[in-house]
C-alpha positions in Angstrom: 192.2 134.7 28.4 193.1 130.7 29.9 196.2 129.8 30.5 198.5 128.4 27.9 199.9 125.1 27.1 202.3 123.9 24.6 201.4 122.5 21.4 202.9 120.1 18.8 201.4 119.6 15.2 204.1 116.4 13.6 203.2 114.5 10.6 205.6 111.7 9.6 208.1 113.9 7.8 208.2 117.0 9.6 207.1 119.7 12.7 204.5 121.4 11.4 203.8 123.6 14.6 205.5 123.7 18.6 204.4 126.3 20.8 202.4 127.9 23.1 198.6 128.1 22.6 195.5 129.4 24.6 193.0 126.6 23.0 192.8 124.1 19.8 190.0 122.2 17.9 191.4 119.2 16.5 188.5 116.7 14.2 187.7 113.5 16.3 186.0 110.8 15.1 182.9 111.8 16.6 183.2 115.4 16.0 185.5 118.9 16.9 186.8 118.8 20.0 188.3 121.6 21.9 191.2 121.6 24.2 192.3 124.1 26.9 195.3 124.0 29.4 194.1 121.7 32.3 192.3 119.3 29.8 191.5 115.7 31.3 194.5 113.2 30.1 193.1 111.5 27.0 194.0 110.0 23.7 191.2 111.0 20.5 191.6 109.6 16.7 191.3 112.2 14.3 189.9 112.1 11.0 190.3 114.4 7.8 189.8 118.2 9.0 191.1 121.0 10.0 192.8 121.7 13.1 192.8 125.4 14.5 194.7 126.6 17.3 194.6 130.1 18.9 198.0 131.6 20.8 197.7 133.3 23.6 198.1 136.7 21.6 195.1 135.7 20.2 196.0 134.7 16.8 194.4 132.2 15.0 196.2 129.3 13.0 195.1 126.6 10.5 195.9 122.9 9.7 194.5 120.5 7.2 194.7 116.7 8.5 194.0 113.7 7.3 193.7 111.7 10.3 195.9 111.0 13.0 196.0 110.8 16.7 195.6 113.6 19.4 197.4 112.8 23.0 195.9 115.8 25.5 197.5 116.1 29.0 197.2 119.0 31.2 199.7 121.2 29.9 200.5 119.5 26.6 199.0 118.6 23.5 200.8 116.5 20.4 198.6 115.8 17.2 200.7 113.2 15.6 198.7 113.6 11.9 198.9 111.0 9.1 199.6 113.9 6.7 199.2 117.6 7.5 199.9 121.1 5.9 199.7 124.7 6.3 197.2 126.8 4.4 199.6 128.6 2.4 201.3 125.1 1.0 198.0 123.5 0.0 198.2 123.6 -3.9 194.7 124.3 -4.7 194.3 123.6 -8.4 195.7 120.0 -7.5 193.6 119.4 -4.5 190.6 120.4 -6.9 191.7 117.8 -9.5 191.6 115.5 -6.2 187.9 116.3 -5.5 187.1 115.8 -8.8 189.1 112.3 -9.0 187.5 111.2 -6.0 184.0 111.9 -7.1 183.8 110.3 -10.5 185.3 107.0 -8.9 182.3 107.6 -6.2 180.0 107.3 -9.4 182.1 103.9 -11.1 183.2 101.9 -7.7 182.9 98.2 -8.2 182.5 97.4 -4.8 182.7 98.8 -0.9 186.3 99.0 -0.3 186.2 101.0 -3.7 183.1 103.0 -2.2 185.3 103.9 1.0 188.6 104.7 -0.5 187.3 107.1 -3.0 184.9 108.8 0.1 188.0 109.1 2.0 189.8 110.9 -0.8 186.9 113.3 -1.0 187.1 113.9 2.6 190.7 114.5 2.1 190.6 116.6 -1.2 187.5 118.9 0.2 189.3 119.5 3.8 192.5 120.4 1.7 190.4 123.1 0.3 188.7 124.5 2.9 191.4 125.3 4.8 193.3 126.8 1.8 190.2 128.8 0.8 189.6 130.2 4.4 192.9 131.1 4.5 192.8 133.2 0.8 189.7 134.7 2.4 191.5 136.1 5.7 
């Protein structure tokens, strides 16, 4: 297996995750990207997804995000997410009545900035439940 590096997951309010991992997958802008120890220094915006990390025991973990920033250096990795949560504290009937919120105003909104907010709530609301359902599954 690679070597490890230290991770961070932080939101605003709190540490979601700090310690050692083998790789992650965090959602760019323009797609997953993975990240291993000796990673080229770079700076990626994140958009709604799911990040999943591996430790180096091989275990797998999942985030929901919902945007944020990923700073990658060689032996360190911080996601610094607009909001994020484990699997196990996404409320799932609520995040449904999100999806379902989010696509009726998709069906009434007056104008673009209407059009984007609600698409960006869907994006939100379905990530939210993809992570909580894969983790139900595992």
């Amino acid at each position: 297996m690679s070597r490890a590096f230290s991770l961070r997951i932080l939101s605003a309010e709190r540490t979601l995750f700090s310690g050692e991992v083998g790789s992650v997958i965090v959602p760019a802008l323009n797609g997953y990207l993975g990240v291993m120890a000796g990673h080229a220094p770079m700076v990626a915006a994140l958009e709604a997804g799911e990040v999943a990390a591996t430790t180096s025991q091989g275990e797998r973990m999942h985030f929901a995000v919902s945007g944020g920033i990923a700073n990658v250096t060689g032996d360190s990795t911080v996601v610094l997410a607009n909001s994020a949560e484990k699997p196990e504290e996404i409320d799932v009937p609520r995040a449904e009545a999100a999806r379902d919120r989010a696509l009726q105003r998709l069906h009434i909104a007056a104008g673009e900035a209407d059009l984007e907010r609600a698409r960006g709530a869907l994006a939100r609301a379905r990530n939210r439940l993809k992570v909580a359902l894969r983790a139900q599954r595992s």
